[in-house]
Structures are given as structure tokens and as C-alpha cells.
C-alpha positions in Angstrom: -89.0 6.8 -29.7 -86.6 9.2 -31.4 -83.7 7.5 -32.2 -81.7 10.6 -33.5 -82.0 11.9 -29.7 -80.9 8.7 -28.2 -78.2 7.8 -30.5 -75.1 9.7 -31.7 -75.5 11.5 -34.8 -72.5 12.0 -36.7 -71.6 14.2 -39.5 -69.4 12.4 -42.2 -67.3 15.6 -43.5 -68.1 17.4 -46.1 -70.1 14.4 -47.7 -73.3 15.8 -46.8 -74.4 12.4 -45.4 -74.8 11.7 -41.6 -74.5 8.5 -39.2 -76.2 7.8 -36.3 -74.8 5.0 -33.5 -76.9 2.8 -30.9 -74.6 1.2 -28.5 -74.9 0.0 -25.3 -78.8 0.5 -24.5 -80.6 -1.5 -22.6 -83.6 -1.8 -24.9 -81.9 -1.3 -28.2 -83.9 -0.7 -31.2 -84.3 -2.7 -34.2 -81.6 -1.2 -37.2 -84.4 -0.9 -39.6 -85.9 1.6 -36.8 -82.6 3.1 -36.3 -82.1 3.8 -40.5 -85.6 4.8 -40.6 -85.5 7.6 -37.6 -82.1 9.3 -39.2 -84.2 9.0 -42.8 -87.2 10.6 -41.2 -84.6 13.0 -39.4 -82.9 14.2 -42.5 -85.9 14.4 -44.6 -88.5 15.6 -42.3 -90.9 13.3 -43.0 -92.5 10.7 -40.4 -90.8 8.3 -39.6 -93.1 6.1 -40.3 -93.5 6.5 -43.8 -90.0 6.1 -44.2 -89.5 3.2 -46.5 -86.9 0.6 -46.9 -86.1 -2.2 -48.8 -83.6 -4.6 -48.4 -83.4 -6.7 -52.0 -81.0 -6.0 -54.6 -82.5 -4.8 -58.0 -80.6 -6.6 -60.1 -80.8 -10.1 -58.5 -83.2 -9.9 -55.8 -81.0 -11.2 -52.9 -80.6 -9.5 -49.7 -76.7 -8.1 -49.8 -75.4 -4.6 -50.5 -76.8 -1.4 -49.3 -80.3 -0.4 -48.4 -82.8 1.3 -50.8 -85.1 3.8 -49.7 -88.1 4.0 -51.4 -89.8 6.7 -49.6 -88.9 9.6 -48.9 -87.3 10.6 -52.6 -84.9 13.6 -52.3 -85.9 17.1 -53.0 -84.9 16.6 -56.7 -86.7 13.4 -57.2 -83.8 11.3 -56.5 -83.4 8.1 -54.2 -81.8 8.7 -50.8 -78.2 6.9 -50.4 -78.7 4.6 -47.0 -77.3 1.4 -45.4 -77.3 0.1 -41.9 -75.2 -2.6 -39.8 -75.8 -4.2 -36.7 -73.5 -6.7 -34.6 -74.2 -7.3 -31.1 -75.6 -4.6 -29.0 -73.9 -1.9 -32.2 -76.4 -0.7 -34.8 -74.9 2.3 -37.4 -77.0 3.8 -39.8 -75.9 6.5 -42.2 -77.6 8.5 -45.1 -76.9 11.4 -47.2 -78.2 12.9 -50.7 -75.6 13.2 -52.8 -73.0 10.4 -52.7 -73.4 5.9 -52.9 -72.5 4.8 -49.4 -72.4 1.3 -47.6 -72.1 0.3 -43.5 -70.2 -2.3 -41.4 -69.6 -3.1 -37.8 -67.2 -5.5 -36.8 -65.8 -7.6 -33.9 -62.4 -7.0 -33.4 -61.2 -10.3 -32.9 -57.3 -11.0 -31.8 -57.2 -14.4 -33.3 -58.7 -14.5 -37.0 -56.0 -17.5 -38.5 -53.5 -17.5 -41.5 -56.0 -18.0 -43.9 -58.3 -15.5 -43.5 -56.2 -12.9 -43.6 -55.0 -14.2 -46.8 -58.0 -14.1 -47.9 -59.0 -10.7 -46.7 -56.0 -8.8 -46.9 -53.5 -7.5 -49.7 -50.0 -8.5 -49.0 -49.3 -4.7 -48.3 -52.2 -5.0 -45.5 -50.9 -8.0 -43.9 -47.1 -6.5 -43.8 -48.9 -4.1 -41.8 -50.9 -6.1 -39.4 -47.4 -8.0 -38.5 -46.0 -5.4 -37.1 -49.0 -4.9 -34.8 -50.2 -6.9 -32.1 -52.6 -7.5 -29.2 -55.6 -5.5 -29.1 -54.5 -2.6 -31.2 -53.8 -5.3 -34.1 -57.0 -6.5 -33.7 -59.2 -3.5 -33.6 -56.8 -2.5 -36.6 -57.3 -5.5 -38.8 -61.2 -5.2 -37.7 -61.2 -1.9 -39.1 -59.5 -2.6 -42.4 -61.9 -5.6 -42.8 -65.1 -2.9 -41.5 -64.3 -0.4 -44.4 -63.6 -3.2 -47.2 -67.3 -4.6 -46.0 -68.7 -0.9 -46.4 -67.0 -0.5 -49.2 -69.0 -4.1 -51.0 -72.3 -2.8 -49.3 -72.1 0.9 -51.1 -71.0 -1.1 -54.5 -73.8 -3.5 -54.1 -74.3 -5.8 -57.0 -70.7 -6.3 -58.3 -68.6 -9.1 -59.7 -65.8 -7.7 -57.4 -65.2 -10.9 -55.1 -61.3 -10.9 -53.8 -60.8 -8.2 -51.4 -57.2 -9.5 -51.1 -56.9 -8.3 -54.1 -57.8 -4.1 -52.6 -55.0 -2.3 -50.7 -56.4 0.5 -48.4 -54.6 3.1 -45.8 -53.8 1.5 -42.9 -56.1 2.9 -40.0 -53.7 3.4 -37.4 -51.7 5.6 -39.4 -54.2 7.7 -41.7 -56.1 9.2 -38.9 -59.4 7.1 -39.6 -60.2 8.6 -43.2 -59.1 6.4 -45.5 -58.4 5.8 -48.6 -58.0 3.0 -51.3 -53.9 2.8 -52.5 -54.0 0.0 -54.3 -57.2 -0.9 -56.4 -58.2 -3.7 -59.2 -58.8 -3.1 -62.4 -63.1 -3.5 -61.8 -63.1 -0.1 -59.9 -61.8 2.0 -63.0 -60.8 5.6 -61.9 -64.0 5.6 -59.6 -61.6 4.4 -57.0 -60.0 7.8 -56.2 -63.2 8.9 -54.3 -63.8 6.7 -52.2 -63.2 7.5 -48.7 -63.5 5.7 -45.4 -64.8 7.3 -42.3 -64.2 5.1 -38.9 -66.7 5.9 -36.1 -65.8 5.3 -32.5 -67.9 2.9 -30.9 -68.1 1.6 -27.7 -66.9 -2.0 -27.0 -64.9 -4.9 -28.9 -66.0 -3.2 -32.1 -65.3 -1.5 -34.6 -67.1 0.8 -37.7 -67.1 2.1 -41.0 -68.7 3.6 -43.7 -67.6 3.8 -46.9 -68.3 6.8 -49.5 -68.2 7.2 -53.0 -67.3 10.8 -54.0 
């Protein structure tokens, strides 16, 4: 199965880094597969021996990005790789060159008081008032998709309080975003990050975050 042919392969700017989307098929393959096939793509290299693990290596638990193990690049280095899955949505992306993390989200109309206090900085939810119905949600979906990117291409971090993170609002910056309001954690680093939104079908939504 090549899943670079039967998925949507997505170039992510001038990053140098690619994403690939499954959504919608019938027989939808695993996102391992998926995150192994763009791998294999980029790196011509079977896709088979592509090889990915999924524990952190500083605490062995399962959260933040991927790590590739095999294929290194062509200077010896590690590729940069994550994938996300929800429902019948898997995203992959990879590139060379710069950290990166993945998230798909539901976009939800009705999230509660609470969580958005917990997810969003005061700025975001000033914002998210003044939307409503289903462009609100797949807007705060999308600000919650890129903070969630944004932890995966981090990956082991003391960084806990996104409420604490201001970001572009989506419906305004034209789907590249950008962080306006950081924490003191992120030191200067902060300026390069950028979000790209990918268009996906259904009640989600996608992100992946870079760090220039």
C-alpha cells in the first residue's frame, strides 16, 4: 500500500518538512503505517525499515513527538516526525531540519466554562466570545490543535498551563500562526515557532507545529 499516493501530501512552506492526510477511507491505515510511508517517501528507503519509537528519552512514557530511529538523515542526524489520529483523521508530518509535533481535533460546539479556562489565555477566550456556532467551534478546536502540536514537538517539558500561551487567532491570521504571548519556559525560542493548519475533511480540525 503506498500511503503517500492515497493520502494528501502537503508541503509545510519553506520548513522543508511535509504532511501527509488519511481521511475518510474506507479501510484506513494504521498512523504508524501512515508516518512510516511519508518517512520511507522522504528518505527513499523501504518502508519497512523505517523505524519508530514512541517513548520519550528522558522518562520513558509514551507522550510528545515520535523518534525515528531508522532512517538517520543524510548528515547523520535524526529525522523530526510525529503523527495524530482521531476518528477516521490520521496526519503525519516529517522534515530534516526543524522540531515539529501533530494534533487532530474534534471541533466540539460545547466544551464548558472550565475548560476553556483552562486551555485558553484570557486574550484567546475574548476571542472565542465573539464567535459562535460552528465557526467558534472549529476555531477554538484549532487553537487547542496547534497548542497540542506545539507540547508534542516540545516533548519532555515542565511547561504544563497552556492558559498561560497566547497564540494568533486562526480565523484572522490566515492559518499560520504564531505565538503572541509566551511564558517565560520558552525563552526567545518562541519567535519561531509557527503553526500550519491543514484542511481536513469532517468535524475536525489539524495542526502542526514548527520550531524554526
Amino acid at each position: 500500500m503506498d500511503v503517500t499516493a492515497e493520502g494528501e501530501l502537503i508541503e509545510l512552506g519553506d520548513t522543508g518538512a511535509r504532511a501527509l492526510v488519511h481521511a475518510g477511507a474506507r479501510r484506513q491505515p494504521g498512523a504508524d503505517v501512515v508516518l512510516r510511508g511519508l518517512v520511507s517517501h522522504a528518505a527513499s528507503v523501504p518502508a519497512d525499515d523505517v523505524e519508530l519509537v514512541h517513548a520519550c528519552s528522558e522518562c520513558g512514557a509514551r507522550h510528545g513527538r515520535v523518534t525515528v530511529a531508522y532512517p538517520l538523515t543524510a548528515s547523520g542526524a535524526p529525522w523530526f516526525a510525529d503523527v495524530a489520529i482521531d476518528g477516521d483523521t490520521i496526519v503525519a508530518a516529517a522534515g530534516t531540519r526543524h522540531a515539529l509535533g501533530v494534533a487532530v481535533e474534534p471541533a466540539a460546539i460545547e466544551t464548558g466554562e472550565l475548560i476553556d479556562e483552562a486551555a485558553f489565555h484570557p486574550s484567546e477566550r475574548e476571542a472565542l466570545g465573539s464567535l459562535g456556532g460552528t465557526h467558534g467551534a472549529l476555531v477554538r478546536a484549532t487553537l487547542w490543535a496547534r497548542k497540542t502540536a506545539l507540547l508534542r514537538a516540545l516533548g519532555h517539558t515542565d511547561f504544563i498551563e497552556p492558559s498561560r500561551l497566547a497564540l494568533s487567532i486562526p480565523s484572522v491570521d490566515g492559518g499560520l500562526g504564531r505565538i503572541e504571548r509566551p511564558v517565560p519556559e520558552f525563552g526567545s525560542f518562541w519567535r519561531g515557532v509557527v503553526f500550519h493548519d491543514l484542511s481536513v475533511r469532517g468535524p475536525h480540525v489539524a495542526s502542526v507545529a514548527v520550531i524554526r
